[in-house]
N, C-alpha and C positions, 0 to 999 in steps of 0.2 A: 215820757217827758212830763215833769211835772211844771202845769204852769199858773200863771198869776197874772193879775191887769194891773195899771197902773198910768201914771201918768208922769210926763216927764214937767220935775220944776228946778228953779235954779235957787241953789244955795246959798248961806252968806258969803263962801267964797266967791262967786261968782260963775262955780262947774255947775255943770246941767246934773241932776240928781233925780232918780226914779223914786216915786212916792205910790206903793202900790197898797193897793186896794183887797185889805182881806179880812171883808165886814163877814165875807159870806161865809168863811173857814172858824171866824170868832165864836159865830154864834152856835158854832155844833161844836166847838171844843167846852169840857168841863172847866178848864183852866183858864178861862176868859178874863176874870177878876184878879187873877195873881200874873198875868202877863201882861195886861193892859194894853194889850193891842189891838184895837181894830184899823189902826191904820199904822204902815211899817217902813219906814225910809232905806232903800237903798241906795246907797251914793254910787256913783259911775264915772267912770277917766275915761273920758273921749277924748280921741286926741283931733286936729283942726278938722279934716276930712269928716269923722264922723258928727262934730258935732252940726255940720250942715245939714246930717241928716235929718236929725229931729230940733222942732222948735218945742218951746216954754207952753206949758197946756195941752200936748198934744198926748192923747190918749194910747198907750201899746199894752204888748204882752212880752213876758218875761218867761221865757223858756231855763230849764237846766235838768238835763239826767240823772235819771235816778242814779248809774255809776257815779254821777260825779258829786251827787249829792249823798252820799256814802263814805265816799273819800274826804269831804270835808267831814262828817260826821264822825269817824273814824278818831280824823285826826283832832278835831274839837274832846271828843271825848273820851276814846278809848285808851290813846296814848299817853295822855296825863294821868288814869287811871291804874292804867297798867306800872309807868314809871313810879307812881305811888307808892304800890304793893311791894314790887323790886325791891325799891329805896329801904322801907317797912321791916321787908327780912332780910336784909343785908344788915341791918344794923340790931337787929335784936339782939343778936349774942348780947352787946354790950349793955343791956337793961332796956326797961321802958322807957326815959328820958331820949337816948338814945332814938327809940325805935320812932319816937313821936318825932322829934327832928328830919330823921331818914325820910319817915312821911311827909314832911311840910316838903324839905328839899328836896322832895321826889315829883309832889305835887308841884312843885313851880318850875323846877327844870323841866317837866311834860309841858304847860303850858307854853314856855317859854319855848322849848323845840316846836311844837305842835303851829304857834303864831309864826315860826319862821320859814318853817316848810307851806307853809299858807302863803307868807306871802310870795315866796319864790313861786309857786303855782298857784295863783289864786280860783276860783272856781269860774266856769266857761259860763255865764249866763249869753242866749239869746235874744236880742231884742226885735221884735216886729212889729208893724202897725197892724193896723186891723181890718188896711185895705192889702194889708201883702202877708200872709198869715203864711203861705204855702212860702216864704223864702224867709231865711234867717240870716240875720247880720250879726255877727260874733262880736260881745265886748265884756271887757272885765271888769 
């Protein structure tokens, strides 16, 4: 499991939103200054049940599998990639205008599948507190 801390705050819509905490991961990446993250919002749909679980301030961790952190990455990147290429030589017979087209069209129909198979399964994050580390409560 790959995990992160964080802290649950609430958004301008008014949903409880996980604001996690990854000073500590920034400062050992080379790419610090072109991602400008040290700190990373993940938004969250609790629905009434859960969100009595956690209140506004209150400190967790954020669990998600390495499978399942593959399968998004997969689909974030590979697939749009891959339908690129497709697109790219399916169209070359017909010249380079052509092939460049295939390409953009291939690039956004990936993305565009890739965002819809996401959101149909989005990825499993666990959340816990820090006094209940050993139990996990499943939300997306």
């Amino acid at each position: 499991m790959i995990r992160t801390q964080g802290e649950i705050i609430r958004n301008t819509a008014g949903e409880l939103a996980m604001q996690a905490n990854c000073q500590t991961h920034c400062k050992t990446c080379g790419v610090q200054k072109v991602c400008g993250g040290s700190r990373r919002t993940l938004l969250l749909t609790l629905d009434e049940q859960q969100q009595s679980l956690y209140q506004e301030g209150q400190q967790i961790h954020a669990d998600i599998e390495e499978d399942e952190l593959l399968r998004v990455t997969l689909l974030a990147y590979i697939l749009p990639c891959l339908l690129l290429i497709v697109a790219a030589l399916a169209a070359s017979p017909f010249g380079d205008l052509a092939t460049a087209l295939g390409a953009v069209t291939g690039l956004a129909l990936g993305v565009c599948l890739s965002s819809l198979l996401a959101r149909r399964r989005p990825p499993q994050v666990y959340l816990s507190t820090f006094a209940t580390e050993n139990t996990h409560d499943s939300h997306r």
